[in-house]
Structures are given as structure tokens and as C-alpha cells.
N, CA, C and O of each residue as an XYZ file, in Angstrom:
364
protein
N     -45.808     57.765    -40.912
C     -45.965     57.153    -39.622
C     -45.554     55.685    -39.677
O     -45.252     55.171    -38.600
N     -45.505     55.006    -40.683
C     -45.114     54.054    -40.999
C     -43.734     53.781    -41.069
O     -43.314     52.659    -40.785
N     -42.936     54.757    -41.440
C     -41.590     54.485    -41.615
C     -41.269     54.559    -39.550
O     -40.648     53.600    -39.091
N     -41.548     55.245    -38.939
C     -41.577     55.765    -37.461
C     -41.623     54.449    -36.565
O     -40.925     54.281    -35.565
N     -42.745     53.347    -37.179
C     -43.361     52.317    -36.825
C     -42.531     51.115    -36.474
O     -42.378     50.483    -35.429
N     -41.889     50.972    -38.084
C     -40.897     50.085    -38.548
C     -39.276     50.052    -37.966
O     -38.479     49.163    -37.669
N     -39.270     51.824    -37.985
C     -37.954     51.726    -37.389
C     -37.803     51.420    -35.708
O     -36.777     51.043    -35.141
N     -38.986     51.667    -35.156
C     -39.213     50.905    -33.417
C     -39.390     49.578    -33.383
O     -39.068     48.907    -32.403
N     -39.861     49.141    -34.337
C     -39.912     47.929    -34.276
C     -38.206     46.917    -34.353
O     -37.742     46.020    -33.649
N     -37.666     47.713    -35.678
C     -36.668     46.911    -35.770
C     -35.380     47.537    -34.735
O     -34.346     46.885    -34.589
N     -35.644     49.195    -33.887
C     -34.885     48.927    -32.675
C     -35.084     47.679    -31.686
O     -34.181     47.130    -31.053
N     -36.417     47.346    -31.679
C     -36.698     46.324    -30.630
C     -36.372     44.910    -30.632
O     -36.192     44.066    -29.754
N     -36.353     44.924    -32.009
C     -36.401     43.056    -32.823
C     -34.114     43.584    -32.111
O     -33.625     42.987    -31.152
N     -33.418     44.542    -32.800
C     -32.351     44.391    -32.132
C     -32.023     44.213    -30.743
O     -31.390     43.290    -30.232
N     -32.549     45.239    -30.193
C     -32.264     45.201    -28.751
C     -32.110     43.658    -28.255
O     -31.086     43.153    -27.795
N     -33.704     42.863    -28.512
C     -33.950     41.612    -28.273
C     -32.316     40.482    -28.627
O     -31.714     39.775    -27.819
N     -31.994     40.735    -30.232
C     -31.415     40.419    -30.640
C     -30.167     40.001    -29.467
O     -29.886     38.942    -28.906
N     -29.549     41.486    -29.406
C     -28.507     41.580    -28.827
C     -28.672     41.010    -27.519
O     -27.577     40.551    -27.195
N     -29.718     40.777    -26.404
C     -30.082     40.104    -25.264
C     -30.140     38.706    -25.722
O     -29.578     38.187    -24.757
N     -30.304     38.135    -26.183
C     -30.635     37.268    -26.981
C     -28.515     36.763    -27.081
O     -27.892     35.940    -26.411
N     -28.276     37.228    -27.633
C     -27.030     37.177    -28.076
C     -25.911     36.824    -26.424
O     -24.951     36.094    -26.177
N     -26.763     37.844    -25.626
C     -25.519     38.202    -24.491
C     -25.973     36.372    -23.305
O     -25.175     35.619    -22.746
N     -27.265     36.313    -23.358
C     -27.740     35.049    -22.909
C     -27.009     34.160    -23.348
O     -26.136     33.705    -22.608
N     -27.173     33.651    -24.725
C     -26.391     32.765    -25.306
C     -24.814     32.677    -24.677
O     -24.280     31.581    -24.505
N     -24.070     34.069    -24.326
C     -22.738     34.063    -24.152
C     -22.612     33.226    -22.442
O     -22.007     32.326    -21.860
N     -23.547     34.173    -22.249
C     -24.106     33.431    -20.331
C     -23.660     31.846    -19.909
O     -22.748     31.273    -19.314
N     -25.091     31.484    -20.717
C     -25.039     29.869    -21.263
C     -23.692     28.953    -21.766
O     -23.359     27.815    -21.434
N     -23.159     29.762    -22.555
C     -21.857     28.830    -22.806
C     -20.846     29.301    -21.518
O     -20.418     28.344    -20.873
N     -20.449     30.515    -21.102
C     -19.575     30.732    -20.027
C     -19.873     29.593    -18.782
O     -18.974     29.054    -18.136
N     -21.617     29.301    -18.554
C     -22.113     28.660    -17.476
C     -21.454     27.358    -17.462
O     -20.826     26.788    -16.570
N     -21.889     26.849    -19.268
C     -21.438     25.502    -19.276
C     -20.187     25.048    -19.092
O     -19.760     23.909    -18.904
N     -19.491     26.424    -19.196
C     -18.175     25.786    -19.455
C     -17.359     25.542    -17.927
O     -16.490     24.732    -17.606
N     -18.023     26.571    -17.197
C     -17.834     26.881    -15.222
C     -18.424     25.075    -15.100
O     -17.627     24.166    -14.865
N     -19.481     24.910    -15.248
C     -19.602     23.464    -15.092
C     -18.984     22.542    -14.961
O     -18.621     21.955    -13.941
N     -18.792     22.313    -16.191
C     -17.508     21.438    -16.748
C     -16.297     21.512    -15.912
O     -15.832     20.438    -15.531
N     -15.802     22.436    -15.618
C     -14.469     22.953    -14.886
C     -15.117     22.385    -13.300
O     -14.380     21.559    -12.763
N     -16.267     22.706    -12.598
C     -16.499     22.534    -11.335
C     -16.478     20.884    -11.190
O     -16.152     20.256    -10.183
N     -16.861     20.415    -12.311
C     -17.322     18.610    -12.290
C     -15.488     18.094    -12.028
O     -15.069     17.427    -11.082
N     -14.746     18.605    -13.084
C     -13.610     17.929    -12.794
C     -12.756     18.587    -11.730
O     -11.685     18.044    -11.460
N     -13.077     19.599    -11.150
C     -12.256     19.869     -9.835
C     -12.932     18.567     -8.631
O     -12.379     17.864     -7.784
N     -14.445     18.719     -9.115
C     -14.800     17.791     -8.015
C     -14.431     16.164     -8.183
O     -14.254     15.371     -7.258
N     -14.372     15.920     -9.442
C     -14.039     14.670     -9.150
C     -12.636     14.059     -8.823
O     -12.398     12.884     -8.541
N     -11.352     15.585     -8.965
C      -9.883     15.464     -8.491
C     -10.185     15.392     -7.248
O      -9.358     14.764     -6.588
N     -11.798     16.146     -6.202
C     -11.431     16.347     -5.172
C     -11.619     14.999     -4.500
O     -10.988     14.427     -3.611
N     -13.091     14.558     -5.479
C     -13.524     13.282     -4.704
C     -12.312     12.365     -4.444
O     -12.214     11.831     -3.339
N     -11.443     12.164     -5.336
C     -10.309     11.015     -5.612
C      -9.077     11.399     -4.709
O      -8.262     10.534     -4.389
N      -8.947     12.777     -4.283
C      -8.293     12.772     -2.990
C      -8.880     12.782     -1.666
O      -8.350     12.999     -0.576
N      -9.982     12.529     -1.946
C     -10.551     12.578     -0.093
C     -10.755     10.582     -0.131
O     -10.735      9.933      0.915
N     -10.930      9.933     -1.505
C     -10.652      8.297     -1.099
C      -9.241      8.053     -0.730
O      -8.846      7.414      0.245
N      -8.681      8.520     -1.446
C      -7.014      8.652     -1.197
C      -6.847      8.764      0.573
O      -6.446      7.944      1.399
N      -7.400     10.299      0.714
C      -6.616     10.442      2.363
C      -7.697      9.387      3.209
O      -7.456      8.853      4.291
N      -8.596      9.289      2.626
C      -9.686      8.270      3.697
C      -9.161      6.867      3.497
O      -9.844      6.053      4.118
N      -8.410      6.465      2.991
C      -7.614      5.369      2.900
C      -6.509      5.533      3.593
O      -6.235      4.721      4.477
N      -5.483      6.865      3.254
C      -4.371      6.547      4.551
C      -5.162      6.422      5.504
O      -5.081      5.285      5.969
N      -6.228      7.343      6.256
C      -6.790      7.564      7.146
C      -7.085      6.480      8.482
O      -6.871      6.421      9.693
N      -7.832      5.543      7.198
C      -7.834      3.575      7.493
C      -6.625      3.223      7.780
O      -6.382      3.119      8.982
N      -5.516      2.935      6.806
C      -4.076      2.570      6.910
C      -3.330      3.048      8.525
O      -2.881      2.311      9.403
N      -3.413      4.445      8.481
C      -2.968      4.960      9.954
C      -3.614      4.935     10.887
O      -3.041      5.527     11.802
N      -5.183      4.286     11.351
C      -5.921      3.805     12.448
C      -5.704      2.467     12.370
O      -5.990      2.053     13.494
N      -5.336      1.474     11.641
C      -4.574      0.383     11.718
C      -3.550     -0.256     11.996
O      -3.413     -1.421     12.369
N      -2.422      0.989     11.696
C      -1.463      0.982     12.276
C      -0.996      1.152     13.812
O      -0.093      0.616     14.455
N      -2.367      2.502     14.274
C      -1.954      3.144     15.536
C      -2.888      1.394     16.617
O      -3.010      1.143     17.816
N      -3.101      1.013     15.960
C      -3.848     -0.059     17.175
C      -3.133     -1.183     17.398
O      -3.058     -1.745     18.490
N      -2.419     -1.651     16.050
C      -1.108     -2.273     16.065
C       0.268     -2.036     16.809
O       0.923     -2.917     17.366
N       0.614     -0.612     16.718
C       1.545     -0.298     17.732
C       0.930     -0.043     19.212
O       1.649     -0.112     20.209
N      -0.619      0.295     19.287
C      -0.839     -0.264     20.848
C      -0.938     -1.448     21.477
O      -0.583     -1.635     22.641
N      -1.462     -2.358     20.674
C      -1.121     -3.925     20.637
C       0.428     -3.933     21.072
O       0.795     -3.856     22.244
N       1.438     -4.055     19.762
C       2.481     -4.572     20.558
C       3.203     -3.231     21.987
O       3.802     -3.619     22.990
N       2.989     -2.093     21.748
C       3.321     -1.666     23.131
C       2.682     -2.446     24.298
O       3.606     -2.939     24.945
N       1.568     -2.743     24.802
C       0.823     -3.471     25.623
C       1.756     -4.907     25.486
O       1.903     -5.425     26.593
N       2.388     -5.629     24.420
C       2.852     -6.510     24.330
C       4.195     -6.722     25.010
O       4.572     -7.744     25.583
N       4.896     -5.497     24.835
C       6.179     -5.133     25.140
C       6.216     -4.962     27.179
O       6.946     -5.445     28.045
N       5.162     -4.141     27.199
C       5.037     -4.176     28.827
C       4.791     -5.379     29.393
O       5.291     -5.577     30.501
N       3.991     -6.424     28.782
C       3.370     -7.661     29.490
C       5.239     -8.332     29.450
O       5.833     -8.582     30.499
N       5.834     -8.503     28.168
C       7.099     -9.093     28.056
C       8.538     -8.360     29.437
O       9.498     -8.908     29.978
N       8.097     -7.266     29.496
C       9.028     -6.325     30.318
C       8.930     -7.096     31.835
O       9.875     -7.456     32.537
N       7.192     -7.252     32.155
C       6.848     -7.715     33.497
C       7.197     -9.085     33.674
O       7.347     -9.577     34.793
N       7.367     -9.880     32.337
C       7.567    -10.992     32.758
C       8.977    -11.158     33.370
O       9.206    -11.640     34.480
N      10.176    -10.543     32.212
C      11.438    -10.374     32.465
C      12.151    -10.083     33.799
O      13.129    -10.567     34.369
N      11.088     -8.894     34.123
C      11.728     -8.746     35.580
C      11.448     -9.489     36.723
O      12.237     -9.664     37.652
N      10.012    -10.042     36.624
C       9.509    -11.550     37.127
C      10.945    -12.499     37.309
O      11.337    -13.055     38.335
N      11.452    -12.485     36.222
C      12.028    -13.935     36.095
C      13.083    -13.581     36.617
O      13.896    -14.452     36.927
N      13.385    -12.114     36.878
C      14.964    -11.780     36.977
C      14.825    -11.852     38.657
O      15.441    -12.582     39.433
N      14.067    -11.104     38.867
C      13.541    -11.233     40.570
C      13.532    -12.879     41.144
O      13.884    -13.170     42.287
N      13.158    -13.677     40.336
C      13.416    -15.290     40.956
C      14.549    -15.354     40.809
O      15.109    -15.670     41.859
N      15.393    -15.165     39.761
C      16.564    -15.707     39.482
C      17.594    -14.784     40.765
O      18.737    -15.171     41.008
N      17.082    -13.758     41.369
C      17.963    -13.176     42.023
C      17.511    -14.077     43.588
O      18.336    -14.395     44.446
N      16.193    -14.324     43.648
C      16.064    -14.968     44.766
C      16.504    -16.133     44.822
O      16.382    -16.634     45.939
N      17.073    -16.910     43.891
C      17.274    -18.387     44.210
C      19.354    -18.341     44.267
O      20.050    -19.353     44.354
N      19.875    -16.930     44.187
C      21.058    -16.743     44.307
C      21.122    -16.664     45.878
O      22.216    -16.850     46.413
N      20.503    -16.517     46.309
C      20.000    -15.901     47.804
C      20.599    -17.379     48.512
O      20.513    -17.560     49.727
């Protein structure tokens, strides 16, 4: 009964073993998904400063070209202002 005993036992001490074993594999696969997720995220972080910088750059720009459009009309009104006197004093 003893030999019966021993040999359940050391199915069990394996079984364990081998769980034991497949965890461990878990653990390193996990760490390694980690690792891989950290540096996708930090390529991602460094392109979202990137486009959040054009982002800045091209809302700077677009207020600048409404500036001088607004600039261009005030210059247009003056022009024809002046052209309208200059036609009235031909008069």
C-alpha cells in the first residue's frame, strides 16, 4: 500500500510540476507582451506629440491666413475707394 501511496503522490508532486512549469511559460510570454505593449505605446505617445504639434502649427497658420485674407479685403476696399475718387475728380 505503500508503494500505491508514493506513486500518487509523485503523480501529483508532477502534475504540480508541470503547472508549475506551464505558469512560468505564461509569465515570461506576459512579460514579454509587456515589453512589446510599452514600446508600441511610447512610438504611439511620440506620434500623437508629433501630430499635436502640426496640429498647433496648422491652427496657427489657418488664423494667419484669416488675418491677412481680412487684410487683403480691407486693402481691396481701400483701392477701389481711391479708384472711385480718382474717377470722380476726372469728372
Amino acid at each position: 500500500m505503500s508503494d500505491t501511496t508514493q506513486y500518487v503522490d509523485l503523480a501529483t508532486v508532477d502534475r504540480l510540476a508541470q503547472k508549475v512549469t506551464a505558469l512560468v511559460q505564461m509569465l515570461e510570454q506576459t512579460r514579454q507582451e509587456l515589453a512589446e505593449t510599452r514600446t508600441h505605446n511610447e512610438r504611439l505617445s511620440e506620434e500623437l506629440d508629433a501630430l499635436q504639434e502640426r496640429l498647433t502649427v496648422t491652427q496657427t497658420d489657418a488664423a494667419e491666413m484669416e488675418t491677412l485674407r481680412t487684410e487683403r479685403e480691407q486693402v481691396r476696399a481701400r483701392v477701389s475707394e481711391m479708384l472711385d475718387q480718382l474717377e470722380a475728380f476726372d469728372l
